[in-house]
N, C-alpha and C positions, 0 to 999 in steps of 0.2 A: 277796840282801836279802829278808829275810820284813816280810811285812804282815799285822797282825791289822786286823779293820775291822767297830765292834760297832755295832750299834745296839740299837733298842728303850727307853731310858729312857724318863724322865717323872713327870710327877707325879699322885699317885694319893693318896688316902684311906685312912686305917689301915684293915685287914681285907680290902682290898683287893690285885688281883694285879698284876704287868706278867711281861712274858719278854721276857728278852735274849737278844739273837743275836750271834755272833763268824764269821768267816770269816777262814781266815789263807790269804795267798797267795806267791808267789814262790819262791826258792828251799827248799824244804822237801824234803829230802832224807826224813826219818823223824820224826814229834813222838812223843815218848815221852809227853809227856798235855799236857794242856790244861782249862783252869777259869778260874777268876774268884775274883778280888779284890778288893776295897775299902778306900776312905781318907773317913774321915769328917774335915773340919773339925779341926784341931787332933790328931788323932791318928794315927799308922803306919798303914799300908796294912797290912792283915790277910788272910788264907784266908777266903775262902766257900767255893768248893767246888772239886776238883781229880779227874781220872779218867784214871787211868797206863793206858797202851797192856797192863798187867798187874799185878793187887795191886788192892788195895780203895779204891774213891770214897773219897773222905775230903770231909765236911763238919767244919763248923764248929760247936760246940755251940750256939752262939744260933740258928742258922737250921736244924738239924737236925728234919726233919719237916713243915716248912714250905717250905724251897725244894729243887727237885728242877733237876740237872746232866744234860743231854744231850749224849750226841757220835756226830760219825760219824766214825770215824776214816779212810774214804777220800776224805770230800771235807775235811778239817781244818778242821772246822766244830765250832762246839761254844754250847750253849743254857742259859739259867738261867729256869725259872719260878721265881718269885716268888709267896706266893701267904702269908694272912693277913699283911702287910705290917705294921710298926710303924716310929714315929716315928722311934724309932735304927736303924731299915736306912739310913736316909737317909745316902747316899755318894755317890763317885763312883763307877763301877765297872769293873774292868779285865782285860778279856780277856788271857789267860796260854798260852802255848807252850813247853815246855822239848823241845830236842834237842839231842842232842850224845849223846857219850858218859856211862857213870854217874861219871866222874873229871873229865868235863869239860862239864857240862852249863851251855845257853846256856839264857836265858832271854828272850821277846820280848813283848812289851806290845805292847796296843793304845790307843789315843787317850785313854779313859776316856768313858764315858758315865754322865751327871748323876740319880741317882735321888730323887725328895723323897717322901717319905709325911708329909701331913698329919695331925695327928691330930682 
């Protein structure tokens, strides 16, 4: 059984930053990458940002240049700054782990943590 376990949300003011933290724990054999996504209100859960064990970070156009993905891939930890915030960041946001194989890759979530940017 794997566990992701984020914290850091909250609510902040446009232009302003927060950083979220993820730790995955349990059985984790190998994560091939690990990132963060979001679900705002009424709309699919989307990519913010993702960082393969090999191949290029991938963000997401709207937060490209503004928020920045950390990982450390031995302790399966993985970080998002946040940083000139705007009113539609405002999501949930959800710590992401895929391993498995590339034919059979598993995917694992974390809780979601709540972000607001006021404006």
């Amino acid at each position: 059984q794997v566990q992701l376990v984020e914290s850091g949300g909250g609510l902040v003011q446009a232009g302003g930053s927060l950083r979220l933290s993820c730790a995955a724990s349990g059985s984790i054999f190998s994560a091939n990458a690990m990132g963060w996504y979001r679900q705002a209100p009424g709309k699919e859960r989307e990519l913010v940002a993702t960082m393969p064990n090999r191949g290029d970070t991938k963000y997401a156009a709207s937060v490209k240049g503004r928020f920045t993905i950390f990982r450390v891939i031995a302790k399966n930890t993985v970080s998002l700054q946040m940083n000139s915030l705007k009113p539609e960041d405002t999501a949930v946001y959800y710590c992401n782990l895929i391993t498995g194989s590339d034919s059979a890759q598993i995917n694992y979530w974390g809780q979601g943590t709540q972000v607001t940017v006021s404006s």
